[in-house]
C-alpha positions in Angstrom: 0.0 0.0 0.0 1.4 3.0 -0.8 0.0 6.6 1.2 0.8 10.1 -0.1 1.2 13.1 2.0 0.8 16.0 0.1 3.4 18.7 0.4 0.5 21.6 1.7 -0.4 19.0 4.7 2.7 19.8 6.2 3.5 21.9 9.6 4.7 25.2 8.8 6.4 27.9 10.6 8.3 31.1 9.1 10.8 33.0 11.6 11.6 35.4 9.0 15.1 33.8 8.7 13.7 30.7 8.8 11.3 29.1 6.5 10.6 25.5 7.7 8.2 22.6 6.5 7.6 20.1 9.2 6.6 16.4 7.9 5.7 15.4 11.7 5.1 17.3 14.8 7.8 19.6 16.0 8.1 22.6 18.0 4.5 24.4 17.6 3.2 22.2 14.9 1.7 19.4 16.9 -1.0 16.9 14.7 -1.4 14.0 17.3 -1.1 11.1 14.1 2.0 12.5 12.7 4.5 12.1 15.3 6.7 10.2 13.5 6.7 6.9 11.2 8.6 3.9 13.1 12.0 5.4 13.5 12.0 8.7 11.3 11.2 11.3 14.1 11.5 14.7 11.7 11.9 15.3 8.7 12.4 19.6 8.3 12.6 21.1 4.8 14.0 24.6 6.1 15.2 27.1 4.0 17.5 29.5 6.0 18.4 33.3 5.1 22.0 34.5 3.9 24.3 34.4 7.2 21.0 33.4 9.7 21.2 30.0 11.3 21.1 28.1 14.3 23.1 29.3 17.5 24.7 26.7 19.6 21.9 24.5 21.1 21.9 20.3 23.0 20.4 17.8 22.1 20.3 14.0 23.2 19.3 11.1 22.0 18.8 11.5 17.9 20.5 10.4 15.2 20.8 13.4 13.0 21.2 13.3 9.5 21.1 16.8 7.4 21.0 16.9 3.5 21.8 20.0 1.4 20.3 20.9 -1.9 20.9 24.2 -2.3 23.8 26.6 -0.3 26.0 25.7 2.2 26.0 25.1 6.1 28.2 25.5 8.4 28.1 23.4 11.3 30.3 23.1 14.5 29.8 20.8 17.8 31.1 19.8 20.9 32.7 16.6 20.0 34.9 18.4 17.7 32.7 17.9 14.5 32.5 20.4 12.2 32.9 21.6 8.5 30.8 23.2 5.6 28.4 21.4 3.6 26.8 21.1 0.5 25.3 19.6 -2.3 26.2 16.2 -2.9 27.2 15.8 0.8 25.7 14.3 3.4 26.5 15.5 7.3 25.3 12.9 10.6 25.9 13.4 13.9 24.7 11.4 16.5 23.8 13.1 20.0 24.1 10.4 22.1 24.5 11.1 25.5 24.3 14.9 24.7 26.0 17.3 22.1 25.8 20.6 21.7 26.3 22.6 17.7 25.5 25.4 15.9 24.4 25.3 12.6 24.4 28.4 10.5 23.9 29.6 6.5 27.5 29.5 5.6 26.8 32.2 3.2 25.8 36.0 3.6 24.7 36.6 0.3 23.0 33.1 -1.1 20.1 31.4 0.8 20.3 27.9 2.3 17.8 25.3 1.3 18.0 22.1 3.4 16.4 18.7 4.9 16.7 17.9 8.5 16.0 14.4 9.6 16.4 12.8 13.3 15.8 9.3 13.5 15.5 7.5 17.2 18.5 5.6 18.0 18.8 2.2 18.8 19.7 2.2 22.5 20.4 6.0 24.6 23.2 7.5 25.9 25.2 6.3 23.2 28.9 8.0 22.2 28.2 11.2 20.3 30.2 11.5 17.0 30.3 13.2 14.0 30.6 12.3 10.3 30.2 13.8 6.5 30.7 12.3 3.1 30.5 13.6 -0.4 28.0 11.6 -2.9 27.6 13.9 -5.8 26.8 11.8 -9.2 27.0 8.7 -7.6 23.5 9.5 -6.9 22.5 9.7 -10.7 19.8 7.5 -12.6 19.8 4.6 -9.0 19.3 5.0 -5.3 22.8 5.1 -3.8 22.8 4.0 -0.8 24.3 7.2 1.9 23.4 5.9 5.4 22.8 3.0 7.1 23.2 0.7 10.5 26.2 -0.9 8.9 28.0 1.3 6.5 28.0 -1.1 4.0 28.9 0.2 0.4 30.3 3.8 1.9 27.3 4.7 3.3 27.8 6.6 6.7 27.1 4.5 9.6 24.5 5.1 11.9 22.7 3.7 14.9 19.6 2.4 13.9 18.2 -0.3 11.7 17.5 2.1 8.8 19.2 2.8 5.2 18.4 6.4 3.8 18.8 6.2 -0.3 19.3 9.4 -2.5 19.2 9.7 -6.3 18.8 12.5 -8.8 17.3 11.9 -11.6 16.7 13.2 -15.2 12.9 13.7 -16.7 11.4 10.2 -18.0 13.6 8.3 -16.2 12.9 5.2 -14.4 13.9 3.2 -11.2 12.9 0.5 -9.0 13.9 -1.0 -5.6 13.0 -3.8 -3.6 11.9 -3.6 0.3 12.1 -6.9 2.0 9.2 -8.8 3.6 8.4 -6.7 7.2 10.4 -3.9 6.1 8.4 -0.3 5.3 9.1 2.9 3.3 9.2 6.8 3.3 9.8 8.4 0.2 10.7 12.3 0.1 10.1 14.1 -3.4 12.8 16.6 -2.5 12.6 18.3 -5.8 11.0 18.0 -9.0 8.3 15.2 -9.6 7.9 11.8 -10.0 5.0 9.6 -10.7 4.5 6.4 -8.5 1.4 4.0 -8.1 -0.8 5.8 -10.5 -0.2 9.1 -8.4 1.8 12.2 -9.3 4.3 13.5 -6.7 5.7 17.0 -6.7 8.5 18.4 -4.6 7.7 18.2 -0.8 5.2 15.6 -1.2 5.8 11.9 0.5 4.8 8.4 0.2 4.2 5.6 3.2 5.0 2.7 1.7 4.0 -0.5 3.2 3.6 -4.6 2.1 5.0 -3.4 -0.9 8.0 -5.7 -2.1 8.5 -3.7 -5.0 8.6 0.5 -5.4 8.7 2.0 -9.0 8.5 4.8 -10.2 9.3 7.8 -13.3 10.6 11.0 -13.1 8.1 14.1 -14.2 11.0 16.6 -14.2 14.8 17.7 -14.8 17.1 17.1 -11.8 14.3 15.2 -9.7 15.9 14.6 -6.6 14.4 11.6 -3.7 15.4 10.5 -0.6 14.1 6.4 0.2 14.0 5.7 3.8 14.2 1.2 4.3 12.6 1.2 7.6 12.3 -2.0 10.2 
């Protein structure tokens, strides 16, 4: 079975600096049957003004996993973490027993477009750490694997029985991936469209996918860009 979530359903907050899109409840959005889906907690689409960001903040608990598709972010944190990223690179940090970071618009001229996702770890108080990794093409025309619980394939390693997939793709093109027996999906139209199960998806959109062994689906635009959660 395969659920959309339109885009427009979405929790929505704008801070002036901050523009952000909230797929499940967080901070003042609160919808009592969207408080997550099995491990994904949040999933933000924030866009963030030229040098306006997060100042340094704690957190515990979350596996954080931040992807950029348009800008740059700057990030620093108490385990030592830190660096810029951007497209085509994939930051995670997990919190563990507690961290604290800032994470800011590296630029003060160009805007920052980004997703934020926390997933629930596996067990708490775990070691907090930090990690990024560059993906870039390797995301063309398949799902290319970027993070899961055992780093297999160069993904980034992460504490929780999840695998987070990327791919861009070009209009008219079409891909397929398999979900084993028990497992369940989320599918984030990050931009452009795609068409999947009859029903067309446009940027922000999302699909629950469950008892489905099989996903396919066609691209509806240029540079159509998705993220596929494997969930247990």
């Amino acid at each position: 079975m395969i659920t959309i979530r339109k885009a427009i359903d979405r929790g929505h907050a704008n801070h002036g600096w901050l523009k952000s899109h909230h797929s499940f409840s967080f901070a003042n959005y609160y919808h009592p049957d969207r408080m997550g889906y099995r491990a994904l907690r949040v999933i933000n689409e924030d866009f963030i003004a030229p040098g306006a960001g997060f100042p340094p903040h704690s957190h515990r608990d979350m596996e954080i996993i931040t992807y950029v598709l348009e800008g740059a972010v700057a990030h620093q944190d108490s385990t030592g973490g830190g660096g810029v990223i951007r497209p085509g690179e994939v930051q995670y940090m997990c919190a563990g027993a507690g961290v604290t970071h800032s994470e800011y618009n590296a630029s003060d001229s160009e805007p920052l477009h980004l997703y934020q996702i926390w997933l629930l770890p596996k067990a708490s108080g775990l070691k907090a750490g930090y990690a990024q990794k560059a993906f870039g093409d390797e995301r063309r025309g398949v799902f290319r694997l970027v993070a899961s619980s055992d780093g297999r394939d160069g993904s980034l390693k992460i504490n929780q029985d999840a695998a987070l997939y990327a791919s861009i793709l070009e209009e008219g093109a079409e891909i397929e991936q398999t979900l084993a027996p028990g497992r369940h999906g989320w599918l984030q139209i990050a931009r452009g469209g795609a068409l999947i199960g009859g029903e067309i998806m446009q940027a922000g959109d999302a699909a629950l996918i469950e008892d489905e062994p099989r996903l396919a689906l066609k691209a509806l635009a240029p540079e159509t860009e998705l993220l596929l959660f494997d969930l247990a």
